[in-house]
VMD Tcl script that draws the C-alpha trace (Angstrom):
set ca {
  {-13.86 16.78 -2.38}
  {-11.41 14.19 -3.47}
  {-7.72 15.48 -5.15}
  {-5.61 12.73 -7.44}
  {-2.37 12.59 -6.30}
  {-1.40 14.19 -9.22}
  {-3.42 17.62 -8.86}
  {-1.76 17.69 -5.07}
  {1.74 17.60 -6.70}
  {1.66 19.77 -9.41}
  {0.07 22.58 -7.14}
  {3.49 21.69 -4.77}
  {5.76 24.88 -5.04}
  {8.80 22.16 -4.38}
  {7.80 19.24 -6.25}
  {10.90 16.98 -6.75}
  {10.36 13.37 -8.05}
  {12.67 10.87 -9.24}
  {9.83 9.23 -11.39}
  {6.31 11.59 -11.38}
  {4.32 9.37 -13.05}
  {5.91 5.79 -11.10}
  {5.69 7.77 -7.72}
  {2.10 9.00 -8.33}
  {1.08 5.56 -9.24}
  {2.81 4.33 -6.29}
  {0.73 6.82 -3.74}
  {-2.33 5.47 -5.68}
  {-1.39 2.46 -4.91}
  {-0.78 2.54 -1.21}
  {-4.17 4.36 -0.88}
  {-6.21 1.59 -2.57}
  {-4.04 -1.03 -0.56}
  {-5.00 0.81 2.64}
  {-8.81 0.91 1.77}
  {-8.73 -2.89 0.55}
  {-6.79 -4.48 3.46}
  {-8.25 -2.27 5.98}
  {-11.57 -3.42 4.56}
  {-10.74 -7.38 4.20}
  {-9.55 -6.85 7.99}
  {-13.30 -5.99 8.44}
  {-15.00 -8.56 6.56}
  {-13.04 -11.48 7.91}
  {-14.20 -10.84 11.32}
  {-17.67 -10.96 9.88}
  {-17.01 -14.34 9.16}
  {-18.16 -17.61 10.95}
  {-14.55 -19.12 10.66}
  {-13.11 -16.29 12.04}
  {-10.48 -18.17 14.06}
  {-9.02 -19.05 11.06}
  {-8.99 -15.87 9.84}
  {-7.08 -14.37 12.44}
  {-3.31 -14.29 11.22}
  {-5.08 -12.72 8.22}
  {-6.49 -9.85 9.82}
  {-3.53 -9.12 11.60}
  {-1.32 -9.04 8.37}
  {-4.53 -6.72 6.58}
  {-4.53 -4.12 9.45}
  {-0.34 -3.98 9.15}
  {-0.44 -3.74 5.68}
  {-2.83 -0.94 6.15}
  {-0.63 1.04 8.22}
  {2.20 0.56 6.33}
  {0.60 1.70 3.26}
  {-1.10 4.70 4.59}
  {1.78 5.86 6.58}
  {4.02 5.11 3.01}
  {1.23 7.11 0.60}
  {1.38 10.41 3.52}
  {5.86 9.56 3.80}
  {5.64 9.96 -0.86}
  {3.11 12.93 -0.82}
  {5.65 15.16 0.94}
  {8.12 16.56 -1.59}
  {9.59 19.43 0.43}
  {12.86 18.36 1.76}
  {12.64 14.89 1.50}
  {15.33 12.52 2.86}
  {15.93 9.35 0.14}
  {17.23 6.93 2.73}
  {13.88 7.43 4.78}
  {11.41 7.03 1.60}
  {13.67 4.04 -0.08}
  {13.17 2.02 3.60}
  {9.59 3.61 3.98}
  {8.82 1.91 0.27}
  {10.43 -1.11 0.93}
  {8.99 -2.00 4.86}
  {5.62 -1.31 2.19}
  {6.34 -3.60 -0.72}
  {7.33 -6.59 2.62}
  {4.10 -5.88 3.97}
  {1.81 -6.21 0.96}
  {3.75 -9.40 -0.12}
  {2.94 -10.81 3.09}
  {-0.33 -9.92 3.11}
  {-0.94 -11.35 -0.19}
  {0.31 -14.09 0.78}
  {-1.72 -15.10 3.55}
  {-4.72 -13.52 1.93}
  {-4.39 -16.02 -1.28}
  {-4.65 -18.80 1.30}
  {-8.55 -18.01 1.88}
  {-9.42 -16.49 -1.95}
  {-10.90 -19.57 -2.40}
  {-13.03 -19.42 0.28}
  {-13.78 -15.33 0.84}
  {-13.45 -12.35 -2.38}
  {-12.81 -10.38 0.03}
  {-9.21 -12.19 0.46}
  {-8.95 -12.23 -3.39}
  {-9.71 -8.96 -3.97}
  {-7.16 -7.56 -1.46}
  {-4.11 -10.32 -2.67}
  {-4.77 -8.60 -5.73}
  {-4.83 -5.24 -4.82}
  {-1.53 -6.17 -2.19}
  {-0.01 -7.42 -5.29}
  {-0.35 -4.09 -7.34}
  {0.92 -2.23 -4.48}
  {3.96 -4.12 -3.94}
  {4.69 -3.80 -7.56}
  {4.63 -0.48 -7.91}
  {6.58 0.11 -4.59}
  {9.31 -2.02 -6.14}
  {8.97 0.08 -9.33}
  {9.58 3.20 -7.28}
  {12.33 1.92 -4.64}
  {14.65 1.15 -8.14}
  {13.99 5.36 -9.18}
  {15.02 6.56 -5.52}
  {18.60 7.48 -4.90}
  {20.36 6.17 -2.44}
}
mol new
graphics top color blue
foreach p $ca { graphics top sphere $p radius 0.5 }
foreach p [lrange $ca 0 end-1] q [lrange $ca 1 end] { graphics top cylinder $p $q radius 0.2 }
display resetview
């Protein structure tokens, strides 16, 4: 059974956001950006140019990480420390521009790589939406 972001947070007994609806669109986020460059990672080693392909996967599977580790870091609201979510939100938003980045190289060639620029690009976004809420 899957539970919104949203649901998970209002059921918190300590719920403190800066900005719900900008942080739960931010968790959204990184979980979509997790699933898309985790699964770009995949397809591009299907490919038959995967050589080419290889700073690209690299960049997916970190952008992956970071996302993940950034939508588990935002779900916690009990206690949190600002200085550790602001840098955990920004390392995010760097690694989904890069990604992007080297993903729009091959969009031309692979929707996989389009599809996860995209989805990298609406991640970073709404990190960079959050990271101007969060205190310092």
């Amino acid at each position: 059974v899957h539970f919104p972001a949203a649901l998970r947070l209002e059921a918190h007994p300590r719920a403190i956001t800066p900005d719900r609806d900008l942080l739960l669109c931010c968790i959204d986020e990184c979980v979509d950006c997790a699933a898309a460059c985790t699964s770009c990672a995949d397809a591009d080693l299907g490919e038959p140019d995967v050589q080419e392909l290889v700073g690209c996967v690299r960049l997916c599977l970190d952008c992956a990480d970071a996302c993940g580790a950034t939508g588990r870091i935002l779900i916690r609201q009990t206690e949190p420390d600002l200085g550790v979510l602001r840098a955990a939100v920004e390392a995010c938003a760097v690694a989904c521009r890069a990604c992007a980045d080297e993903c729009e190289k091959h969009a031309a060639h692979h929707e996989h790589c389009r599809i996860c620029a995209e989805v990298c690009r609406r991640c970073d976004q709404a990190c960079r939406d959050l990271v101007a809420t969060i205190g310092n």
